[in-house]
N, C-alpha and C positions, 0 to 999 in steps of 0.2 A: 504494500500500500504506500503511495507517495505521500510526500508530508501536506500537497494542498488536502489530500483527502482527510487528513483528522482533522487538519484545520477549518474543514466546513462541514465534516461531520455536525451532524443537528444540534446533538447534548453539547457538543463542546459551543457551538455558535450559540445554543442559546442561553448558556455557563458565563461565557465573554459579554452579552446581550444585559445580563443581571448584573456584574460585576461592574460595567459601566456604569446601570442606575444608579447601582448602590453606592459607586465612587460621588456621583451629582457631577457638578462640574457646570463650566458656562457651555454655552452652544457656542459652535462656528461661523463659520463665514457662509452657511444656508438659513442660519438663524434654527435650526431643528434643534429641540428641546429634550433632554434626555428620555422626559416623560414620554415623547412620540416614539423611541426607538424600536418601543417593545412590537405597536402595531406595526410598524414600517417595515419589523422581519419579518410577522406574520405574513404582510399582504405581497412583500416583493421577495423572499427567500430566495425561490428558483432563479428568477430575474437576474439575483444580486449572484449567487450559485454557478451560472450560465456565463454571465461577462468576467466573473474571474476565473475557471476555467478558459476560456478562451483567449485571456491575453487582454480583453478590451476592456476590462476596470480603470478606470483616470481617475484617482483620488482630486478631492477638491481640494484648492487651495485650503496653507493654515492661517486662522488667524493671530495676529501678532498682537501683542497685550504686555507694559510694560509695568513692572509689579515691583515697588520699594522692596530695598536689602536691609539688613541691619545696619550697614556701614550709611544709610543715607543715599546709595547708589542705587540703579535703575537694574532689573532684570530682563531682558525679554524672554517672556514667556509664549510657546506656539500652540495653541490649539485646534487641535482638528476637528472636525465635523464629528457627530456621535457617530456616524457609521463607521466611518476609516475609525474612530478606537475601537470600535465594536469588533471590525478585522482585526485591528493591531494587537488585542488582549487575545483575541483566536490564536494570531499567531503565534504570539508571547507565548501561553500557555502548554504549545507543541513544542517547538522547539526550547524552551527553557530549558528541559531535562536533559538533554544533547548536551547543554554547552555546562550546566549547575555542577555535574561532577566533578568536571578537572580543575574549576577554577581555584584559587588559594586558599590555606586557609586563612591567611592572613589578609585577604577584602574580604571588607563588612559589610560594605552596602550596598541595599537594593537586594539583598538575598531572604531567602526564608531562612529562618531560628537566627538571622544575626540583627544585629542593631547594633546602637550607637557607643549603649554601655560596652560592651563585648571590645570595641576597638578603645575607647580609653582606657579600661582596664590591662589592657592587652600595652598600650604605651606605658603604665605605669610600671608595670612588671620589668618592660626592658629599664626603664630609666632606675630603678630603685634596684636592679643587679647589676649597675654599673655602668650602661652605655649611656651615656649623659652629654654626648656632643650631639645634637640631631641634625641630622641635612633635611630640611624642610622648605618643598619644591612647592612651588603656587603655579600651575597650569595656567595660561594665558587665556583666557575663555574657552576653556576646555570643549564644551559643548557646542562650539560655532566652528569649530578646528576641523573634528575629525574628518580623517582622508577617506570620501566614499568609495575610492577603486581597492584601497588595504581593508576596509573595511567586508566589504566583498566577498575578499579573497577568505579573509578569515572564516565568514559565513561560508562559503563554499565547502569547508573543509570539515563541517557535519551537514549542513543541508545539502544537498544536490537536486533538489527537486526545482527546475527551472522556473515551471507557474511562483513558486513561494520566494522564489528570490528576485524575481521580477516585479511583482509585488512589494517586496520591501525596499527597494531600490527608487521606485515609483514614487514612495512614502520619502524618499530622501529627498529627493529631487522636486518633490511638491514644493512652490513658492509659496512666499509668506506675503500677508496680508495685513499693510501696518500704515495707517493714516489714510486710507483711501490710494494706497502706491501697493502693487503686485515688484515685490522681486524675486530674481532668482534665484535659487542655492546650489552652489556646485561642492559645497563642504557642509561638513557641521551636522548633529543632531539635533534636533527642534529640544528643550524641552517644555514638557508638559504631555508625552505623547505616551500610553502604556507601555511601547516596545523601547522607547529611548533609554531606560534605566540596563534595561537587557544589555543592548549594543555597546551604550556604552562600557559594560565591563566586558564585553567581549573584546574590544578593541586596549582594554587596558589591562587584561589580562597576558598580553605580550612582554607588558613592562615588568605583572609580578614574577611572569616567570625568568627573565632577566635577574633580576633583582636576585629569585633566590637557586637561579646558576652562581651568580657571585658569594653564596653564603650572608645575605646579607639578614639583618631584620629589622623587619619593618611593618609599617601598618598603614591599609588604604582603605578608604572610606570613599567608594564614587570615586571623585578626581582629588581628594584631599589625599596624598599620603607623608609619611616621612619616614627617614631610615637612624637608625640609631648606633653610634658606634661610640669606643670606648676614648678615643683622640682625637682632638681637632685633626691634624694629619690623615687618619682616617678619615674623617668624615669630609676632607676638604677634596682627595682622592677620588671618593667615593660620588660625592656631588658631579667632578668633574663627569666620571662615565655616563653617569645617568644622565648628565643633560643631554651629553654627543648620543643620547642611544634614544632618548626622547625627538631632536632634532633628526638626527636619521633615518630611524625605522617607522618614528611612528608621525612623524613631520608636524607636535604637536610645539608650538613657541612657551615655554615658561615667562612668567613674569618676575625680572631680576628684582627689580623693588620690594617684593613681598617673599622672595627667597633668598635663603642663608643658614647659615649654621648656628645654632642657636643652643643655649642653656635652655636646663628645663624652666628655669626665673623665668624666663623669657618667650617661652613658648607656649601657645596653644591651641588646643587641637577639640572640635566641634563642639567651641564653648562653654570646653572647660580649661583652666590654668593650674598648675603645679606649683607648690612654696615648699619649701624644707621644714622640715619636722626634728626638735633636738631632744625628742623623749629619750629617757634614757641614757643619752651620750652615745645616741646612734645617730652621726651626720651622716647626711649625703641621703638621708631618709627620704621621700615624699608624699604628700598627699596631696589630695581632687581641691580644687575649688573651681569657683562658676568665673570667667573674665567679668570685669568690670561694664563690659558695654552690655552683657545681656542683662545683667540688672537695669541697667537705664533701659535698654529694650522693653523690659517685663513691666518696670514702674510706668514707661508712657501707655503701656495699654492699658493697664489697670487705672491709671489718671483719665486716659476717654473715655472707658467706662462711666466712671465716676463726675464725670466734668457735672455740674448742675444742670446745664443751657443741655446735655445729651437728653433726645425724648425720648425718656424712656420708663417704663413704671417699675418700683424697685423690684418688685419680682423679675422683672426682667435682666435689670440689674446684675442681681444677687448668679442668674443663671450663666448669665456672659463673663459673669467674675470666674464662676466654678470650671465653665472650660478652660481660660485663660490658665487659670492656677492649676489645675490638674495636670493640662497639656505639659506647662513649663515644669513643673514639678518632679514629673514623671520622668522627664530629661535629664534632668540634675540631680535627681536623688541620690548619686553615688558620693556626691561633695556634700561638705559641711556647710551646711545654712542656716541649722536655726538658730543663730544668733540673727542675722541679717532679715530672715523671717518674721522673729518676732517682731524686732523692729517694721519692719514694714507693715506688717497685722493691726498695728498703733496707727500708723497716718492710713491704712486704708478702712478702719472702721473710724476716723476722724471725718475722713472724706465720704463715705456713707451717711454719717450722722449730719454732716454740710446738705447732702442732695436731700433729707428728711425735712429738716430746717428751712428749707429754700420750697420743697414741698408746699409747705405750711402756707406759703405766701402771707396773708392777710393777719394783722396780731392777734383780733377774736381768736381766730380758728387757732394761734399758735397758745393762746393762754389757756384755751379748751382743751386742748392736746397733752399740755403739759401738766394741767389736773388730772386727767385721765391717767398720767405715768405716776399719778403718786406726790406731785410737786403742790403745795400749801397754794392757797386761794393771792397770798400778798404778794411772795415769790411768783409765782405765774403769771402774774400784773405789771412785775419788775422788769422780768425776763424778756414778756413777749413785746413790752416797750422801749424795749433797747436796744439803744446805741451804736454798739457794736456790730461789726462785718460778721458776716457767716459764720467765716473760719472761725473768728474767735470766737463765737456761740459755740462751734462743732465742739472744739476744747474746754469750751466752759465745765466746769463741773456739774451746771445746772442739766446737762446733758449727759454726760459722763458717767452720771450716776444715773439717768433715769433710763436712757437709752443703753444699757448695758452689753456688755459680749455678748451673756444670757438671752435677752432679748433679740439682738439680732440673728442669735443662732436661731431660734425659735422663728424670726420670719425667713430662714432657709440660707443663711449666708453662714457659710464652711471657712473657719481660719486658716490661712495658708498652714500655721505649725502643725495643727492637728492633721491634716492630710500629709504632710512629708513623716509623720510619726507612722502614720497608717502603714505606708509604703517603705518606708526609710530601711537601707540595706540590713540593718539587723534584723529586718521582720520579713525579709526578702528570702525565697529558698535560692539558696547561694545557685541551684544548677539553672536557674533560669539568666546566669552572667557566668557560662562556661568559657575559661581561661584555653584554645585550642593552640 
């Protein structure tokens, strides 16, 4: 059986069909809405079945969508039509298992059973048994680079099924759709596309296997990786090859400015940092913390949340908080936070108790309100006629005490500590962060 036929085999297209809903996502450049895709298998199947056997499937243009970075900088992001991902996870799905065995152990991402933890854990182990010089390589726009004729060749070398690779080549070569301007791509994978995560470790599974021809160790995440040796000279050695072997073989440009050799002080890796540890009179020790900028990340969302002028009613609030904090949470639970948590738990139920207050609008309603929590007939007369900004009502005591943690947990709002306690790696089964 060739590989078009599992890939439109029915179960698996209508397996890809669900997995797109369930993903959501924006529509394309047809405007088709995830919700229509289910009818539009039903009624064009054969149709859709017929032009790609044949060769004469033309994928639609992506559309191009630029999406803020942590650093302040722009993304392009490519999305395709729900159908072409409806294909792209078909094909995704078949050929994953072809390429999923040989690749490293040492890339984490984009695979099943790895994640994020797995690969900073995995740095921490090298750096804390001694290889403490890292060569840490930043890929030039990795995802706009890759060469589609290596990339090919690579795919050639488990598929052979002509229709499938013709197919995916089609998906390459589809222009992107960015301001009302159609351009071309003769390089690069889109992302945003199901199969783009795939590719691209097939295309950088070259480099891990390089890397550990030379005995080397290291850890890659996607396009993030870095190698760790025990001396600058090493690692200065080591950088050189791999640039000549990235420039070469795989004709990807690094970015010199965000690459070098780096202490672990100084380095890190999918937002976390490392700082020495002098417990015991064991230097050269390390542990996890979160960088600096995803805190300021984390506090700007939880601040729009929060803004007053946001419309939004506190239940709603309270729900967009609990994603926010779960998602980030869940990332970083291998560092130490709750110091920094707590702290932050204080100005985000201040800023909760501001949007209540601002609520209130009018001072009747605010002096009613505040008999209602319990506050004396004179005091609630004082309060609700006063003076002062928000803020400083939010921290007043008169609030402090009446709008309590208690109380706010009760109307549905989760403190950041108690959920990192929930999950926090002591309460973690150690095999769900297996060290490979």
């Amino acid at each position: 059986m060739q590989t078009i036929d599992k890939v439109l085999n029915a179960r698996n297209l209508t397996e890809a069909c669900y997995e797109v809903i369930s993903n959501k996502g924006a529509a394309g450049v047809d405007k088709m809405d995830v919700k229509e895709l289910q009818t539009y298998l039903d009624k064009n199947r054969k149709e859709l079945e017929g032009l790609i056997r044949q060769g004469d499937y033309i994928p639609q243009p992506i559309r191009g969508k630029g999406i803020p970075k942590y650093n302040g900088k722009m993304r392009l992001l490519g999305i395709p039509t729900v159908i072409d991902r409806m294909l792209q996870q078909a094909v995704n799905r078949v050929i994953m298992p072809q390429f999923e065995y040989m690749f490293s152990a040492h890339s984490f991402g984009f695979r099943p059973q790895r994640n994020t933890q797995q690969a900073v854990l995995k740095s921490l182990e090298y750096i804390n048994s001694g290889h403490q010089h890292i060569v840490d390589i930043d890929l030039k726009g990795f995802f706009d680079e890759v060469d589609h004729c290596l990339l090919m060749e690579l795919l050639y070398q488990k598929v052979k099924c002509p229709v499938t690779l013709q197919l995916i080549r089609r998906w390459l070569r589809s222009p992107i759709w960015v301001e009302g301007k159609l351009t071309k791509r003769r390089k690069g994978v889109p992302q945003g596309s199901p199969i783009s995560p795939l590719l691209s470790n097939i295309t950088l599974h070259e480099l891990d296997m390089e890397m550990e021809r030379q005995g080397l160790r290291f850890v890659r995440y996607a396009d993030d990786f870095s190698i760790y040796c025990t001396t600058k000279q090493e690692a200065r050695k080591v950088g050189i090859t791999i640039y000549v072997f990235l420039r070469d073989k795989l004709k990807l440009p690094i970015n010199r400015e965000k690459s070098g050799i780096r202490r672990p002080i100084n380095f890190n890796l999918l937002g976390y940092g490392f700082v020495s540890t002098y417990q015991k009179g064991e230097k050269g020790r390390y542990q996890l913390i979160v960088e600096k900028k995803r805190w300021k990340q984390l506090k700007a969302k939880l601040k729009e949340v929060t803004r007053k002028t946001t419309p939004m009613t506190f239940d709603e609030r309270v729900q967009k908080l609990k994603q926010i904090h779960r998602g980030w949470i869940n990332n970083f639970r291998l560092a130490s936070i709750q110091d920094k948590l707590k702290e932050l738990d204080g100005w985000l139920r201040n800023r909760l108790r501001y949007c209540i207050w601002h609520h209130w609008k009018k001072r009747e309603r605010k002096r009613k309100n505040l008999i209602r929590l319990g506050v004396n007939f004179k005091d609630a007369h004082r309060w609700s006629r006063s003076r002062l900004g928000g803020w400083a009502i939010a921290q007043s005591p008169i609030l402090n005490t009446t709008i309590t943690v208690n109380v706010l947990i009760k109307k549905g709002y989760e403190p950041l500590l108690r959920w990192y306690q929930k999950i926090s790696p002591q309460k973690v089964n150690p095999t769900l962060f297996p060290i490979v």
